[in-house]
Every structure is written in C-alpha cells, then in structure tokens.
N, C-alpha and C positions, 0 to 999 in steps of 0.2 A: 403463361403470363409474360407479357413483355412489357421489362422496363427500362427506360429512358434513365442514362444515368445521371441528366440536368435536373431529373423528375427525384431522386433519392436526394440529391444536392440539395433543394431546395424541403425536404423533408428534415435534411439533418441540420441544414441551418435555424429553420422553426425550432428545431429542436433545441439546438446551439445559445438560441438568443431569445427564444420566449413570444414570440410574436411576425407575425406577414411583412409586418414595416420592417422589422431589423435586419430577417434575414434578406430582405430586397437589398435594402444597404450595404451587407455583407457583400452578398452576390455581383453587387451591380448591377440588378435591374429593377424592373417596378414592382411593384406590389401588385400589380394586375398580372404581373409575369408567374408571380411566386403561385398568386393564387392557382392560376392556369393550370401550372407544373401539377399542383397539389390536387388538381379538381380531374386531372388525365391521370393521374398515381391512382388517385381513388377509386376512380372507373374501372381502371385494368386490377385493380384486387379486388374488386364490388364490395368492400368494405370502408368503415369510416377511420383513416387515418390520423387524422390531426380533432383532438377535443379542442373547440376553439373558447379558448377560456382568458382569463388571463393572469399567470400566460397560459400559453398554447404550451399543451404536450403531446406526445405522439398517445395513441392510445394502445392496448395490448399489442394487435394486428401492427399497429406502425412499429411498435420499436423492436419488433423481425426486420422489417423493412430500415430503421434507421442502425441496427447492427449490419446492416449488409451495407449501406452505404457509408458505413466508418474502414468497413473491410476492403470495399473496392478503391476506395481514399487512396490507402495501405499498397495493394497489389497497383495500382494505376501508377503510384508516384516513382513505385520502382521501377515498373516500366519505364516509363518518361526519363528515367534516372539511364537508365542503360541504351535510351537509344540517342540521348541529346549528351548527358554527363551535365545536366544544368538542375535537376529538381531536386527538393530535399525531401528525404524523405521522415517522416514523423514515428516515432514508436513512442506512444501512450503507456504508462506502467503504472499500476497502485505497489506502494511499498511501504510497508510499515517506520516509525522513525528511529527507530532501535536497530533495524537493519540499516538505513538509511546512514546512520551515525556511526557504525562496523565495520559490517564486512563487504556488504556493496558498494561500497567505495571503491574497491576494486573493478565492479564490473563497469562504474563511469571512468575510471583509468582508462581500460580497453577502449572503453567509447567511444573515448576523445580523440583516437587515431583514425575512425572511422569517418569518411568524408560524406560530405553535405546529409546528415545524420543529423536529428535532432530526437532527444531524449526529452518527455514530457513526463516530469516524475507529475505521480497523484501522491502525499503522505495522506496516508488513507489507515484508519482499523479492520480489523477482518470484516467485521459485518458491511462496512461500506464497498469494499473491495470487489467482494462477493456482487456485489449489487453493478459497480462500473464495469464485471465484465460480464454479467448477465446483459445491460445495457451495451457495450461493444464502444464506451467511454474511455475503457484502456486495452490492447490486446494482450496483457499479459499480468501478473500479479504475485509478488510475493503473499505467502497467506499461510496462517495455519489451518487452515480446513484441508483435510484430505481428501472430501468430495467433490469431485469436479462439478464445475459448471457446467451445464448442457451446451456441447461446439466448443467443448475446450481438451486439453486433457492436464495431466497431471503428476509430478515424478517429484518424490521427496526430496531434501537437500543438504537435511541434516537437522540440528538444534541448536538455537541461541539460546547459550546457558545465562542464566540471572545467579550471582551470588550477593548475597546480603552484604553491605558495606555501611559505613561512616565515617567521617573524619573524625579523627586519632583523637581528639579532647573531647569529642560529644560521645567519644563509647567509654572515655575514663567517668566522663560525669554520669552517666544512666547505666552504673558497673553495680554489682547485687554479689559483694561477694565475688568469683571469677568469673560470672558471667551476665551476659549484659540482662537488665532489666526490663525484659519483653514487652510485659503490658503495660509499664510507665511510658519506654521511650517515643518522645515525635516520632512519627512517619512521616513520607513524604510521598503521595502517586502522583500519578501521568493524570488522567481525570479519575472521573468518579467511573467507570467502567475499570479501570486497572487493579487486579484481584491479588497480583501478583503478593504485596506485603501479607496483606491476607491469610496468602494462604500460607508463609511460609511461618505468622504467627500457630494458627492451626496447629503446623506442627509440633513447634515449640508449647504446646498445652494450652495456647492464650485463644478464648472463642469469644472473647470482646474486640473488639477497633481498638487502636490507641485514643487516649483523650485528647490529644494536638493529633491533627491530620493536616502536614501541608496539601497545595494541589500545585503542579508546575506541571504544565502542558506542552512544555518542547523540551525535546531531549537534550539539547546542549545544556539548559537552563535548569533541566532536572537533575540532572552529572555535576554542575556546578553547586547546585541548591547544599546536595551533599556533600562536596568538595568543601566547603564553607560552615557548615557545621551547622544546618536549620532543620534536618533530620534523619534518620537510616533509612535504607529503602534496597530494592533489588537492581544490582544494575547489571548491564552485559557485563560479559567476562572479558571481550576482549576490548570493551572499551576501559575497564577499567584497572584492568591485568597493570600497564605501568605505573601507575599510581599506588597500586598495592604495594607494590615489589620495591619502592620509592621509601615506602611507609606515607606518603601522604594521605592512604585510604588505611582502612585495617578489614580484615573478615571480621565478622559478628557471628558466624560459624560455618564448621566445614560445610553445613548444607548447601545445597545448591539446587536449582531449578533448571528443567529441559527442557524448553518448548517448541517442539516438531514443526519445523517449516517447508512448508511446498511451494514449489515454481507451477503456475498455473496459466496457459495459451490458449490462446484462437489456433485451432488448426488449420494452420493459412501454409499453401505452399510459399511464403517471402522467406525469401533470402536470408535479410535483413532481420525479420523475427529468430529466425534460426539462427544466427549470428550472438546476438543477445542472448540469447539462449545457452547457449556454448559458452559465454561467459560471464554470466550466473552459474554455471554447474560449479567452469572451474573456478571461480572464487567460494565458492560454497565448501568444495571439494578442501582447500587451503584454511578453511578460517572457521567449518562448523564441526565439532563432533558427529558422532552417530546419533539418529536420536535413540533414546533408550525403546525395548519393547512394552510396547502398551502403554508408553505416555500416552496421556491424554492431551486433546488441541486446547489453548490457552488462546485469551485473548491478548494481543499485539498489542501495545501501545502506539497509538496513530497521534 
C-alpha cells in the first residue's frame, strides 16, 4: 500500500476538526483538495475511511491509519529538527491530576531545558487514557493499567500512595471517642468515578457512603477543599507530606493506599520519546515507593 503523507495529513485533520471544510482551513487548502487526498487514501486501502457524519470520524480501518499519521507527525518533526534546528517538536502525554500535582513535576523541570520541545499534557483518567493511546491522540501515558495497549509497551514506576487526611478542627469535630467518626464524617471525591474514600471506609467497617458527599474535580481545589475544612478525603502523600508534618493537615489513620502506576509508549524509534522517558523513570525512581505485591490497579483521578 502506498501512502502519500499529504494523504494521512489530511485524514488526521478530519479527524482533528470534525469536518472537510475545517480541516481545508487547517491545511491551507480546499476542500476539494482535502476531499481528493481522502478519496486517493481510500482507493489505496480499498476501504471506507472517513464516516462522513457530522462530524466526520475516521472509521475502524482509518484510525490505524490516523495513528500512523500522528506517528509520522512525531518521527518527521525530529527529523526537520536535526537537519534545519528550526521545528518543534510535539510530545502528546495523558496524565492523571494527582500525578500531575506531585511527582511529575519533575519530569516538566527536565523538560523545560529541552529545546524547541513542546509538552501537550492530556489530564485524562485511566479509562480515557487508555482510549488517547489506542487512538495515537498521545504517544505516551501515565496509567494504572498494567496491560498494554496494542504498539505500545509498558514498565511499572512505582505507587502513589493516598493517605486519609483533614484539617485539624474538622477531625476534632467528627471525633467518636479517639477515633474519628467514619460513617458521620463529610467526604470529599475527585468525581463520581473516584473509589478511593470508599474504599478506605470498607476498611474501616463502614459499607454505607457518607451522608454529605462533596465532589471537587481539580486537584489543587480538591487539597484545598480539605485544607479548609469542608471534608476528609485521600490525598497523595507527597502532596500532602508538608502540611501534615506543619500540623496544618492531621492523619485520620495510619492506613494508607498504593496505587500501582505504569509509564505507557508508542514504540517509536524518537529520540525525543526516549528522552521523556528517561525522565519519568527518573522522577518516579525519587518520588514513588515500590508498589506493593498484588495491588490491585485503582482508578486515577483525572
């Protein structure tokens, strides 16, 4: 099969933007052009690429074909990058917000040294994650899934631990005696997918919800929610390690939670992905635990 890489170009802008007209626009050229591209693509794989709906998306057969033209994206700009020193190049990443808010912060440190580089985070949960790099949307992914995606592979990193916290006058008020009042106290989750308080009531004997359930969906706002005193919840340990040690937070008890995280790639020979790569491991290497044997994969807060 021979493909034209104007011909993928104009695949992954359909794809990009929903429609002929926009990616014409995108591209710079007509829509009679885009069509073309798209009508000589579909000839040389004798299949139907683009469902023309609206919007348009690629159909099974295409988004093989619009993962290869996110790749060749990738491998092209490095090139152009090593023979001019003028392109930038793009690296796509899903990351959960919890890592995002930690220990990855480290590996956009590195980053920023790194020239004409551009870093396109996705805050994404596992299950979407899963999906941008099935699609070829990010070439790489923080994730608790241990199974790789098909064209990826896959190498553990460690565990972000969650320990139970609250500020220091909402665990004097919902106190039972010397320990805190499980099934009264507020919670607070990430969304409604976030298991986390859950499950650590489970342990503690409690198989109701709490009867106040906040919801705060961004991590700074969720660390603050509790900082402030509207209710207990799991946070990272190293986000929250100063504060404890402060006494501005308090443990709610020694428990604690591990949730196994894996670095997940396109196996592309770039450079560039390999790069990133090397610094994910080593911030991981500095900021995660082991994770423990036989955890089980948890859902991320995205």
């Amino acid at each position: 099969m021979d493909i034209n890489p104007g011909q993928l170009d104009a695949l992954v802008a359909i794809t990009d933007h929903g429609s002929f007209e926009a990616a014409a626009r995108h591209l710079h050229i007509t829509p009679s052009a885009v069509s073309q591209r798209i009508r000589a693509l579909e000839a040389a794989a004798g299949q139907v690429l683009v469902s023309r709906g609206t919007p348009c998306r690629p159909t099974p057969h295409g988004e093989w074909l619009v993962r290869l033209g996110r790749q060749t994206r990738l491998l092209h700009a490095e090139a152009s990058q090593a023979l001019t020193a003028a392109a930038t190049v793009e690296l796509p990443v899903a990351v959960n917000a919890d890592s995002l808010a930690t220990w990855f912060r480290d590996v956009l440190a590195e980053a920023a040294a790194w020239d004409a580089t551009a870093i396109c985070l996705h805050v994404e949960d596992q299950a979407y994650s899963q999906k941008l790099l099935r699609s070829g949307d990010v070439l790489a992914a923080v994730t608790s899934d241990p199974v790789a995606v098909q064209g990826c592979s896959v190498e553990p990193l460690g565990a972000l631990r969650y320990v139970p916290a609250a500020a220091p006058a909402f665990a004097d008020r919902w106190r039972r005696g010397q320990a805190p009042d499980w099934p009264a106290m507020p919670a607070i989750v990430f969304n409604d997918k976030d298991e986390l308080q859950m499950d650590m009531l489970r342990r503690q004997g409690v198989t109701q919800p709490p009867p106040v359930v906040h919801q705060v969906p961004t991590s700074a706002d969720f660390y603050e929610a509790v900082r402030i005193g509207l209710g207990w919840a799991m946070l990272p340990d190293p986000q929250a390690r100063a504060d404890l040690a402060a006494g501005r937070l308090v443990r709610l008890s020694s428990d604690v939670t591990d949730v196994p995280l894996y670095w997940q790639r396109w196996r592309l020979d770039s450079p560039r992905l390999a790069a990133l790569t090397g610094a994910v491991r080593a911030a991981a290497r500095r900021h995660l635990p082991p994770a423990p044997a036989g955890a089980r994969p948890a859902r991320l807060n995205g």
